[in-house]
Backbone bond lengths (Angstrom), bond angles and torsions (degrees), N, CA, C in turn:
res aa  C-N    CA-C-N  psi(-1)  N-CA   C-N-CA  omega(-1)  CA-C   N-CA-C  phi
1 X - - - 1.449 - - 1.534 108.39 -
2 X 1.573 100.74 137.70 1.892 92.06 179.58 1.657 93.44 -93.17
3 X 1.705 92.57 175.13 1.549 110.72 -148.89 1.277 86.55 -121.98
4 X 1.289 152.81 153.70 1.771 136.53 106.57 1.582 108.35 -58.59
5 X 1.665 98.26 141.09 1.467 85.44 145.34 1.568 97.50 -144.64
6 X 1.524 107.63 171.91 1.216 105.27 153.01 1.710 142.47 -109.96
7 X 1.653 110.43 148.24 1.673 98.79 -138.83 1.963 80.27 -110.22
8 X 1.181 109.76 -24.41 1.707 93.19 -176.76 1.879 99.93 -168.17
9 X 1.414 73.33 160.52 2.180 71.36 -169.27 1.718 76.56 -128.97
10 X 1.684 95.95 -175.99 1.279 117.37 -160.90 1.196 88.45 178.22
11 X 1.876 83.63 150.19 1.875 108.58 -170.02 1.799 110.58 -117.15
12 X 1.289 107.27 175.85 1.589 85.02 155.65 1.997 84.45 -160.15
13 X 1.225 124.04 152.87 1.468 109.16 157.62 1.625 96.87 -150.96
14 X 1.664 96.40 118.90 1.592 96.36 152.51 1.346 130.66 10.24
15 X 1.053 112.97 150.11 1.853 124.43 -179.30 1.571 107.42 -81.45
16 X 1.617 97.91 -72.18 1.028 112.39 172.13 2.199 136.05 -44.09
17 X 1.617 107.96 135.20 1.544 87.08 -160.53 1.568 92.44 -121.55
18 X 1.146 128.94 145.05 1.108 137.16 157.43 1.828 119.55 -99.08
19 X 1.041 100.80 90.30 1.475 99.57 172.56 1.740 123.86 -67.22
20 X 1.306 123.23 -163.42 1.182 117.63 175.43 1.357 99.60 -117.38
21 X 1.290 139.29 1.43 1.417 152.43 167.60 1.701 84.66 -54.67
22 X 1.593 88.27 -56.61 2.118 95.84 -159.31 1.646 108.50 -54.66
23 X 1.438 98.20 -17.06 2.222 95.56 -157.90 1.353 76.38 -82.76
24 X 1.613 146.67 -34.55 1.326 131.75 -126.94 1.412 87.76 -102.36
25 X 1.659 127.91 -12.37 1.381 118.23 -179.36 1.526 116.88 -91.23
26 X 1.749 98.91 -9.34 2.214 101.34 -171.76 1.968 80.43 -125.45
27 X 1.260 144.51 37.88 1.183 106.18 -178.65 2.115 78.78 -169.77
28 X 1.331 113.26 153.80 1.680 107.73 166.71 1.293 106.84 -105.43
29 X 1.649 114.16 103.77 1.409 132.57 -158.36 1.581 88.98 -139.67
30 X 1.585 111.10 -165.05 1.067 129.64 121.91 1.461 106.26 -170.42
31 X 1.580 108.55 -169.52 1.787 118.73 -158.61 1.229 96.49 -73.77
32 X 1.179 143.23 -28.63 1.093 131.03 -170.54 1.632 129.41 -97.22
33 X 1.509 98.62 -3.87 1.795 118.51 165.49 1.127 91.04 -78.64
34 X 1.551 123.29 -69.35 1.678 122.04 -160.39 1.660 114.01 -59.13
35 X 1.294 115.49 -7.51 1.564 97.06 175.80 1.517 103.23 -113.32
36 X 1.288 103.65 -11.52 1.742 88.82 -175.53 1.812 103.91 -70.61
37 X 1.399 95.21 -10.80 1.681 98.59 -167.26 1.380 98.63 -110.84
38 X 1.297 133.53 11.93 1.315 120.87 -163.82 1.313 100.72 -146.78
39 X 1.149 122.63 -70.38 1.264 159.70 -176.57 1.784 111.93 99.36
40 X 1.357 115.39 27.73 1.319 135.39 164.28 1.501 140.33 -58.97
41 X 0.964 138.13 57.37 1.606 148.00 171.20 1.491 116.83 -37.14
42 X 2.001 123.95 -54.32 0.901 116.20 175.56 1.186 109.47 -160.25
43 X 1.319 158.26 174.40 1.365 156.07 -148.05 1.556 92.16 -160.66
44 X 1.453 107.46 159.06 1.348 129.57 153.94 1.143 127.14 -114.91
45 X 1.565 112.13 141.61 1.626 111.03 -145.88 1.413 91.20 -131.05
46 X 1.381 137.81 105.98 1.380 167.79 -165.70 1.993 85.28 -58.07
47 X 0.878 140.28 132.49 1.490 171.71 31.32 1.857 95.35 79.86
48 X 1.665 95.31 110.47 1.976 104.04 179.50 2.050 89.47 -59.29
49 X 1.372 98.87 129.43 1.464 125.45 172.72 1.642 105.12 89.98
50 X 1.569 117.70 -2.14 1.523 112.79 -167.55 1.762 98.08 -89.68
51 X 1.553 133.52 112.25 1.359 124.20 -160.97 1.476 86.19 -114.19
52 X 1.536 113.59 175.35 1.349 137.75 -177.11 2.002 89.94 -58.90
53 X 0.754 147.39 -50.96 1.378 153.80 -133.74 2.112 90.16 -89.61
54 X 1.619 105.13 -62.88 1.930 90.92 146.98 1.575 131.34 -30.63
55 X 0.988 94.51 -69.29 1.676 104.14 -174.40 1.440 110.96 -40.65
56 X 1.480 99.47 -54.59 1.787 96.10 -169.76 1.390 118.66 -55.06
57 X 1.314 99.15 -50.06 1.728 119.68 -170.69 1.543 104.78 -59.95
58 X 1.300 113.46 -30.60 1.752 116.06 177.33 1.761 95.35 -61.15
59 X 1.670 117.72 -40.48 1.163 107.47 -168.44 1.220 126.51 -116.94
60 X 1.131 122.36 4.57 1.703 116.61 119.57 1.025 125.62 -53.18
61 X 1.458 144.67 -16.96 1.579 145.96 -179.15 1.662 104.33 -62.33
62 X 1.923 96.67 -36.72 1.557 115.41 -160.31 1.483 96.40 -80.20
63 X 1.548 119.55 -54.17 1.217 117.91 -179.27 1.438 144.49 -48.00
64 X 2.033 90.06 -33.38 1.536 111.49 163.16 1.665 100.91 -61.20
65 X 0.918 126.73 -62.80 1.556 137.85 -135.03 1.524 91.93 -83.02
66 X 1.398 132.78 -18.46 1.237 144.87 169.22 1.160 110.31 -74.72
67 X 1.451 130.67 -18.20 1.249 121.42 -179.99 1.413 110.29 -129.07
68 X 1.640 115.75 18.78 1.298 134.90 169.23 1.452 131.17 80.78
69 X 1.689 83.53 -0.13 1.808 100.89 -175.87 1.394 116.28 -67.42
70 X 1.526 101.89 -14.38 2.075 98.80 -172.60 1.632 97.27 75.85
71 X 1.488 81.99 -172.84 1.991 98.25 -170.51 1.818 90.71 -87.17
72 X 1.207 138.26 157.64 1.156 125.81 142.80 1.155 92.91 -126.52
73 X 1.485 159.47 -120.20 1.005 142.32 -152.52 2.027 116.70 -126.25
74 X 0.723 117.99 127.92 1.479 124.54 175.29 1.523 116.20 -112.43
75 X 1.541 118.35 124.55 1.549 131.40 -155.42 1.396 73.49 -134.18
76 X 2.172 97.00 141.19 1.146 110.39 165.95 1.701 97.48 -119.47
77 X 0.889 103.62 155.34 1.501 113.81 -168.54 1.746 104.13 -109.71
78 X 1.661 108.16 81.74 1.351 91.18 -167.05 1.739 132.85 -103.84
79 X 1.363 79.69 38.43 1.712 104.22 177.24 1.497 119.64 -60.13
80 X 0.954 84.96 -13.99 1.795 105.22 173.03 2.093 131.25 25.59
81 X 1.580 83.06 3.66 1.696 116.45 161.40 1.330 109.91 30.69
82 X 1.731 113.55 45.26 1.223 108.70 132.56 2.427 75.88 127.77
83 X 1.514 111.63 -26.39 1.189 117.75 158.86 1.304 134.91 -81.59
84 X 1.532 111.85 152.13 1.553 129.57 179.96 1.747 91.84 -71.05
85 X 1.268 123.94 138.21 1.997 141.74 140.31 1.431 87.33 2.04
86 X 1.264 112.60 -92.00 1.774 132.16 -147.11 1.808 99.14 -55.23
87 X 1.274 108.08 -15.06 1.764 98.75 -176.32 1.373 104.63 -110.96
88 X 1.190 138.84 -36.03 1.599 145.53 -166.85 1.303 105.56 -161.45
89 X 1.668 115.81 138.05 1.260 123.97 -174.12 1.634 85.37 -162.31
90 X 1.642 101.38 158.52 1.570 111.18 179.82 1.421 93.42 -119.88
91 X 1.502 112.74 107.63 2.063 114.99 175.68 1.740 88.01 -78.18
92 X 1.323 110.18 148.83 1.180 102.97 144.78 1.606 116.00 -156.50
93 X 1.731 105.45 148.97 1.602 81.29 -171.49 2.300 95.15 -125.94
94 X 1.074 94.59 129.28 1.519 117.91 171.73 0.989 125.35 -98.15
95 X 1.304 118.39 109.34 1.751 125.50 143.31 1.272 146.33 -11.30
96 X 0.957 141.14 69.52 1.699 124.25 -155.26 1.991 106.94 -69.54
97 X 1.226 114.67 4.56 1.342 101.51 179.27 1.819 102.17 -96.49
């Protein structure tokens, strides 16, 4: 019987940070509503043109490199079949051997 397993994960998060300092300056909040209800401090806020289809590939880069393989190649498939980036994207990462 074949098995999955998994051999290495990988992260990626945005540059950019949205704290709750930031909501309390565009919104009448503060840090201490948003975590008693959330438990939220600060978020990362993905980069104008940075789509889900970025993100992944940053973290497969991590996942390879976590398991010592390096980058070998990552193809985005951006046919996007009838969807926008931000809703459906095909990551995919290939082997060249």
């Amino acid at each position: 019987m074949t098995y999955s397993r998994i051999l290495g994960t990988g992260s990626y998060l945005p540059a950019r940070i949205l704290t709750n300092a930031d909501l309390e300056k565009l919104i009448d909040t503060n840090d201490q509503w948003i975590v008693d209800r959330t438990g939220i401090r600060e978020r990362h806020i993905a980069a104008e043109g940075e789509f889900t289809s970025d993100l992944a590939v940053q973290a497969a880069r991590a996942a390879l490199e976590a398991l010592g393989l390096g980058f070998f190649w990552i193809g985005i498939d951006r046919r996007k079949q009838g969807f926008h980036d931000k809703l459906a994207n095909t990551v995919v990462v290939y082997d060249d051997d």
